[in-house]
C-alpha positions as CSV (number, residue, x, y, z in Angstrom):
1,X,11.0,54.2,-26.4
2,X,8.0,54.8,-28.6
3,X,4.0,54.4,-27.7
4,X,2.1,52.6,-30.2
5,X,-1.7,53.2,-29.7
6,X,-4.6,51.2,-31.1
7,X,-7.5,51.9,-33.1
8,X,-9.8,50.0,-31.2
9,X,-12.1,51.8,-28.7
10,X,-13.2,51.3,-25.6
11,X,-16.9,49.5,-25.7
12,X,-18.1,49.1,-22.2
13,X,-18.2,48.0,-18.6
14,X,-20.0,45.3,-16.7
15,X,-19.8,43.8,-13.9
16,X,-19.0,39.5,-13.3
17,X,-19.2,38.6,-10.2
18,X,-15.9,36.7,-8.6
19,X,-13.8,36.6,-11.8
20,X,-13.5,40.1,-13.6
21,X,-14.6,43.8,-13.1
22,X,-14.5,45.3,-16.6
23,X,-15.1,44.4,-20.0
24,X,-13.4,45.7,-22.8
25,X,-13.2,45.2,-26.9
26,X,-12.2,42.6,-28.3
27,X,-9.1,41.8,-30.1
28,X,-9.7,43.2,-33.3
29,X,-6.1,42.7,-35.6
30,X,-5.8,40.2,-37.9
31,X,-2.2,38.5,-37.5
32,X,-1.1,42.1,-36.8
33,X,0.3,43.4,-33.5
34,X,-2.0,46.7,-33.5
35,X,-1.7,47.1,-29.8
36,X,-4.2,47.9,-27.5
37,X,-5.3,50.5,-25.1
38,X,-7.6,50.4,-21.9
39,X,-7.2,46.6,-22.2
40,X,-7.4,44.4,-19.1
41,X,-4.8,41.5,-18.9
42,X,-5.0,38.6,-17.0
43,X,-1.4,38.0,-15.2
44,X,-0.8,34.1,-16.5
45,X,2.1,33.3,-14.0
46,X,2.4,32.7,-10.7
47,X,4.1,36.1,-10.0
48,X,4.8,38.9,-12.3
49,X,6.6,42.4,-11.2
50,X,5.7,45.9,-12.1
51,X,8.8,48.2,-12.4
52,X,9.3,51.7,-12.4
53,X,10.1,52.0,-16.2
54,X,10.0,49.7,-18.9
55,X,12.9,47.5,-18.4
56,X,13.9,44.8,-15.5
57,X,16.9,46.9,-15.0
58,X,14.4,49.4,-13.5
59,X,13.1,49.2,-9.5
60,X,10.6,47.1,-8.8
61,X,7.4,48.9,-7.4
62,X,4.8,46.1,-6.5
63,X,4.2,42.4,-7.4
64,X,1.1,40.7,-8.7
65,X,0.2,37.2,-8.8
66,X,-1.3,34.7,-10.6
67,X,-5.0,35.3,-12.1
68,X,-4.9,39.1,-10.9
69,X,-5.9,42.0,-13.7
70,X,-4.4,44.7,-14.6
71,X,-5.9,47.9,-16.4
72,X,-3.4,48.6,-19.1
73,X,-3.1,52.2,-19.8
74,X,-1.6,51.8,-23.4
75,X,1.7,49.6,-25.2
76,X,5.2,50.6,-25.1
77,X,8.0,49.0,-27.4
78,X,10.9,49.1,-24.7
79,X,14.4,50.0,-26.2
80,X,15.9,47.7,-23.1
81,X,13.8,44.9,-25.0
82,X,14.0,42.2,-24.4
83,X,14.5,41.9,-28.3
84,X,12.1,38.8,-28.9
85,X,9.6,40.6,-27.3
86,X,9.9,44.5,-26.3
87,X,7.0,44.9,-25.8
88,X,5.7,46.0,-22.2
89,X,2.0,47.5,-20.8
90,X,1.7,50.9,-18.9
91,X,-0.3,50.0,-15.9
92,X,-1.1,51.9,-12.3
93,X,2.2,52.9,-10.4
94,X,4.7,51.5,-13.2
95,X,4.9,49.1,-16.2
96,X,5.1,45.3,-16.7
97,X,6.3,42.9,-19.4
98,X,3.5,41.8,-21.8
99,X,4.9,38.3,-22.0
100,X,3.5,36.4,-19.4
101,X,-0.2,38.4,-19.2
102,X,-3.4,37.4,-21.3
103,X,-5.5,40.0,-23.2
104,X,-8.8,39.5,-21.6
105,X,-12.4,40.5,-21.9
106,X,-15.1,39.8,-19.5
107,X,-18.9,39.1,-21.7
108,X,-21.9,37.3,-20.6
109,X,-24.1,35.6,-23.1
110,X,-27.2,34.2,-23.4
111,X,-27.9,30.5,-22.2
112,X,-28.4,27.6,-24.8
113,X,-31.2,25.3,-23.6
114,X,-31.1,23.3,-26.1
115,X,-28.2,21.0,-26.3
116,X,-27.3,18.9,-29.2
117,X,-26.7,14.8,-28.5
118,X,-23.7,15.3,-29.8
119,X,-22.7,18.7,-27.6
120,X,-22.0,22.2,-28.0
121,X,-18.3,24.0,-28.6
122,X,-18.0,26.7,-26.4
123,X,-14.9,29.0,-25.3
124,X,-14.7,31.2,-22.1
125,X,-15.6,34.9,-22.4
126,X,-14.2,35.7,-18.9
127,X,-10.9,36.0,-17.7
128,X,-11.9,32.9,-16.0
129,X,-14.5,30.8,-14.1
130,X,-14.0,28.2,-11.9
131,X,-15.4,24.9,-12.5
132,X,-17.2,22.6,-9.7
133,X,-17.5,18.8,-9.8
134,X,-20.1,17.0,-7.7
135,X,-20.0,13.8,-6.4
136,X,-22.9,12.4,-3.6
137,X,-20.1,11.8,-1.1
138,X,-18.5,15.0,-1.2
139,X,-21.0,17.3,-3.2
140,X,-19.7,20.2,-5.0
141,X,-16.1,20.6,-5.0
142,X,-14.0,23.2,-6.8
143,X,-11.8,21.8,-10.2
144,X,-9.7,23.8,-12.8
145,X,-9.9,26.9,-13.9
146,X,-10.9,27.8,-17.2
147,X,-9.5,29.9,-19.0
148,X,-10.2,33.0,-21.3
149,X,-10.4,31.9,-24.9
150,X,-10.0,28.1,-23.8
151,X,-12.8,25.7,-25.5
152,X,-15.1,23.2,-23.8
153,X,-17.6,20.8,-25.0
154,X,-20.6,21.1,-23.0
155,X,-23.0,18.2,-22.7
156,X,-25.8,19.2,-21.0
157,X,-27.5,22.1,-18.7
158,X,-27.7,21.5,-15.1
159,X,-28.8,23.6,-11.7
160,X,-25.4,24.7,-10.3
161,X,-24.1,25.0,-6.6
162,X,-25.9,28.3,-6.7
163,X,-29.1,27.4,-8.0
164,X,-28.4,29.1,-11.6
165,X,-27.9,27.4,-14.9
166,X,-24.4,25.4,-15.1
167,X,-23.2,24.3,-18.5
168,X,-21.9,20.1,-17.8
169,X,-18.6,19.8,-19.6
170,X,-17.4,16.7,-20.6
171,X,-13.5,16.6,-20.7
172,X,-11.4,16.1,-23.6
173,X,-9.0,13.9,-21.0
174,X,-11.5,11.2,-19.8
175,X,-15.2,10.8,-20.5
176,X,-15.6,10.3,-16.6
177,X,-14.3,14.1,-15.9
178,X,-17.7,15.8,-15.8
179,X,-17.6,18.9,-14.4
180,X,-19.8,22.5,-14.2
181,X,-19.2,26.0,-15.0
182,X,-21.8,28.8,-14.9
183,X,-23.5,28.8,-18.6
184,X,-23.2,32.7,-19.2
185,X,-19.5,32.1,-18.9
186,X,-19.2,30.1,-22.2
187,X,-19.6,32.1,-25.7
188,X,-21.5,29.0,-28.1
189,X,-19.0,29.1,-31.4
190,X,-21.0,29.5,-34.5
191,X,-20.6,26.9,-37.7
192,X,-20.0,29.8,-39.4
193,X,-16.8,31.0,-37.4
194,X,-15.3,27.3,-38.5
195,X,-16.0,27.4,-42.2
196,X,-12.5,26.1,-44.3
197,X,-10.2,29.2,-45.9
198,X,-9.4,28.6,-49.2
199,X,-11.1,25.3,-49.3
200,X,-10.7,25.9,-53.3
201,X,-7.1,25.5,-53.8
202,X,-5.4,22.3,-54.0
203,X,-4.2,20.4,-50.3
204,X,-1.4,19.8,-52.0
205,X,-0.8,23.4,-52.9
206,X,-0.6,24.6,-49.1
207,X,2.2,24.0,-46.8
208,X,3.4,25.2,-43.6
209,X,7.2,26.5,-42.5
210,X,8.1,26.3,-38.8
211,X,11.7,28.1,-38.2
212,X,12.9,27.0,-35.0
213,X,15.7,29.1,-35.5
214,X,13.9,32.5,-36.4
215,X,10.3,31.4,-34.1
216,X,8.1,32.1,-36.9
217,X,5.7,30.3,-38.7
218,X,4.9,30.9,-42.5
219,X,1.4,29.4,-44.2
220,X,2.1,29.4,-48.6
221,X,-0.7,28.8,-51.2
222,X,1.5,28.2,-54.4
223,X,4.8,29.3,-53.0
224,X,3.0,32.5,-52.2
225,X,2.7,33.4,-48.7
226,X,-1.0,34.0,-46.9
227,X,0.8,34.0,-42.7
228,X,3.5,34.9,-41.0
229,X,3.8,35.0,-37.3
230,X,5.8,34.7,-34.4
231,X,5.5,31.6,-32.6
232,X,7.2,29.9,-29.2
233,X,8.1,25.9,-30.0
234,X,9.7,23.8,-27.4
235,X,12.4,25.0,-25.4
236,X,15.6,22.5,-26.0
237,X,16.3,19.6,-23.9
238,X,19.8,17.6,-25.9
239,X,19.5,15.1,-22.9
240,X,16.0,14.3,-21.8
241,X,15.3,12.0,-18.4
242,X,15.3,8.7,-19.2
243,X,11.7,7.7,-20.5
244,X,10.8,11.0,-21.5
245,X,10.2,12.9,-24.7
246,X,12.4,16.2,-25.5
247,X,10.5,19.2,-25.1
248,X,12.7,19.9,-28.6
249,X,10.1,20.8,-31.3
250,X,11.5,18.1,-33.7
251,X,12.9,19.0,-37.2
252,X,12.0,17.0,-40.1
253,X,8.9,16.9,-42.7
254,X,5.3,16.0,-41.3
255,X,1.8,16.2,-42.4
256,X,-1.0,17.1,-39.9
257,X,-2.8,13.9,-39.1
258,X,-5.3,15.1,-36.6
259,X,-7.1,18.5,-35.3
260,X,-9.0,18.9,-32.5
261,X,-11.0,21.9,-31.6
262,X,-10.2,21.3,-28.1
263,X,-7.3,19.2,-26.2
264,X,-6.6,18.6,-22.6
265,X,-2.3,19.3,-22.0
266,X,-0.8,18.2,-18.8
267,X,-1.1,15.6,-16.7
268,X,-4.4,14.5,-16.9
269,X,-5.3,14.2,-13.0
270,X,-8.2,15.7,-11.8
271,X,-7.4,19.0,-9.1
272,X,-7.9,22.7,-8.1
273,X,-4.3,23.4,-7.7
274,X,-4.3,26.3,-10.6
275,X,-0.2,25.5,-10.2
276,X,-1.0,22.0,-11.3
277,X,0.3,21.4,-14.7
278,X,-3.2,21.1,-15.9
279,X,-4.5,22.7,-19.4
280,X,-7.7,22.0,-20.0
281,X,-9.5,23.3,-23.3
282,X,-6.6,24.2,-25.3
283,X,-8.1,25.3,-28.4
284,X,-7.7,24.7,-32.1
285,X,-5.4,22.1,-31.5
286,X,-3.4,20.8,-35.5
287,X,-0.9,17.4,-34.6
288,X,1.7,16.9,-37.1
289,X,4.8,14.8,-35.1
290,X,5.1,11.6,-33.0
291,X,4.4,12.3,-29.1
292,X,1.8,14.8,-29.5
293,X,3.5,17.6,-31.1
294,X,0.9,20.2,-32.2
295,X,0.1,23.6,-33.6
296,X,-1.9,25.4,-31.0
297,X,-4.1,28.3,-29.4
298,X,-2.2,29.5,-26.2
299,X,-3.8,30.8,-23.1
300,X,-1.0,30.7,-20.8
301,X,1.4,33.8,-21.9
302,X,2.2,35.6,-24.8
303,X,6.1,35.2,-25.1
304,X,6.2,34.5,-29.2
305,X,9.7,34.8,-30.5
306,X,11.7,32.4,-27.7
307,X,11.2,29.1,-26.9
308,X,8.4,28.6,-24.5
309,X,7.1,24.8,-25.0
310,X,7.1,21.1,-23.7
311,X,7.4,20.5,-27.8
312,X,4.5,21.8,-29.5
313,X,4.5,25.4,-31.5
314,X,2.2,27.3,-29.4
315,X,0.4,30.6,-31.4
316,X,-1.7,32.9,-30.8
317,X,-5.2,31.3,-30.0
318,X,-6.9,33.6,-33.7
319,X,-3.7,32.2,-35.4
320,X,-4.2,28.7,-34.3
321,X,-7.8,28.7,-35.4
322,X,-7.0,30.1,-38.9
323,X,-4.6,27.5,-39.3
324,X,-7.4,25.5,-38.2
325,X,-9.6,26.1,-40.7
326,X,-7.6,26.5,-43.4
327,X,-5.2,23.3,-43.6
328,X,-6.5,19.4,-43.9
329,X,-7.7,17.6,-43.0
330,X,-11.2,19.2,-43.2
331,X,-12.8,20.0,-39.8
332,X,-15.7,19.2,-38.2
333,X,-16.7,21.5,-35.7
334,X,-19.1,18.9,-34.4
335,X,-16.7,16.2,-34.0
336,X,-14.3,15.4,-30.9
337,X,-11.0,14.7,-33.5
338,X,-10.7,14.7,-37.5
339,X,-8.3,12.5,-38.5
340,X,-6.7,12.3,-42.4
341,X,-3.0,12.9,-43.8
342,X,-3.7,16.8,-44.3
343,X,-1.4,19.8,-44.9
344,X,2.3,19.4,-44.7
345,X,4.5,20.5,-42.2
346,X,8.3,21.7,-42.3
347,X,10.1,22.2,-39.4
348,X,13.5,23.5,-39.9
């Protein structure tokens, strides 16, 4: 067993009421896994054990659930594995398996009065804040959670249920779903951050691998790889229910027809049950396949290297958006959906 310690340093600590306690740098690799110390992670299941040593073979000391943090110490590659992911977090009174926590940081930011008609892009820069929905029968009623590093459109700027300034987010799902969240929750994502990479060399000179086989995806300019990463597609299903798709990822040749900056996945119905399967703002969103199979930003665990998926190749969320930027069609950061036949896909 071997520590690996970051180069990033601790920046500071702040206080958010009801969602998070500390704040802590960013993520700062690029499509590297420089792991972290004094990191806070969100747990992103509904239960998750810490054990005594870094393996599940180890005693179990206590149990956290679903949305709690934990101040991770530093990163340890276990030699018990397991061997698509070894890699676990030191934390108080034991250590617990990275793949089903979120990296988290907890920032406030100034509030944008001045809304666009056609609305801002904004992602959570909390753990996560709870969004409220107000109707004249019932008033304000709690909704979903959002998400760390999930992205909303917001529409307007409204008093909340506590008298502050609420950013109104329109839902990717249905135009009806209006619902609030307090504005210094949501980071506004500069033009800037969604400039195209290497908008110079030819569409037809960049192409993307999936290996189903291997979990990894591979982004070439002229045969010549620019990313390689691990990634989770859908776990396999040879005999789906009848009248449903196969959470398979599906092999075969595509070409990404539409990106979205952000998607609502799930069932679609409007509720507070954070079991629900419900995820709204999943961010930098690339569809290549029939039935909605996508490239994606991930908010819900970390597991790259196994299958994880109802289909779609879920990445890490900076992976997603470089992929994002880079293939075609051409984005527009101001625009719900951009639609074209863009960069092609290989899944083998």
């Amino acid at each position: 067993m071997k520590t690996v310690l970051s180069r990033r340093e601790f920046l500071k600590i702040i206080a958010i009421g009801g969602t998070a306690n500390l704040a802590f740098s960013p993520l700062t690799n690029k499509f590297e896994n420089q792991l972290g110390t004094s990191d806070i992670v969100r747990v992103a299941i509904q239960s998750i054990s810490i054990y005594s040593q870094p393996s599940d073979k180890s005693r179990i000391v206590y149990t956290k659930y679903r949305d709690d943090m934990l101040n991770v110490y530093y990163s340890v590659i276990s030699d018990d594995g397991p061997g698509y992911n070894p890699v676990w977090y030191r934390v108080w009174g034991g250590y617990v398996h990275s793949g089903h926590t979120q990296k988290v940081r907890s920032i406030l930011n100034q509030i944008e009065h001045d809304i666009p008609e056609d609305g801002l892009l904004t992602e959570v820069s909390v753990p996560y804040t709870q969004s409220m929905r107000y109707t004249k029968y019932d008033g304000w009623q709690p909704l979903y959670r959002l998400y760390h590093e999930s992205v909303h459109w917001v529409i307007g700027l409204d008093e909340g249920p506590d008298g502050k300034e609420w950013y109104k987010i329109e839902d990717e799902a249905d135009s009806h779903y209006i619902y609030h969240v307090p504005a210094q929750h949501l980071r506004v994502i500069q033009p800037e951050e969604l400039t195209p990479i290497s908008p110079d060399v030819p569409p037809e000179k960049k192409r993307i691998e999936v290996s189903i086989s291997q979990q990894t995806l591979t982004a070439f300019e002229y045969n010549e790889i620019v990313l390689q990463t691990k990634i989770a597609s859908g776990i396999p299903q040879a005999d789906p229910p009848p009248g449903q798709v196969s959470t398979d990822t599906p092999p075969g040749s595509y070409n990404i027809q539409v990106k979205m900056p952000s998607k609502h996945m799930g069932d679609g119905y409007l509720t507070s049950d954070i079991e629900a399967y419900e995820l709204p703002g999943v961010p930098w969103v690339s569809f290549f396949a029939p039935h909605g199979v996508a490239l994606h930003g991930t908010y819900w665990h970390t597991n790259y290297g196994i299958t994880m998926s109802h289909g779609c190749v879920n990445m890490r969320t900076e992976e997603a958006k470089w992929i994002y930027r880079w293939t075609t069609p051409l984005a527009d950061h101001t625009q719900w959906e951009s639609k074209g036949y863009g960069t092609r896909v290989t899944v083998v």
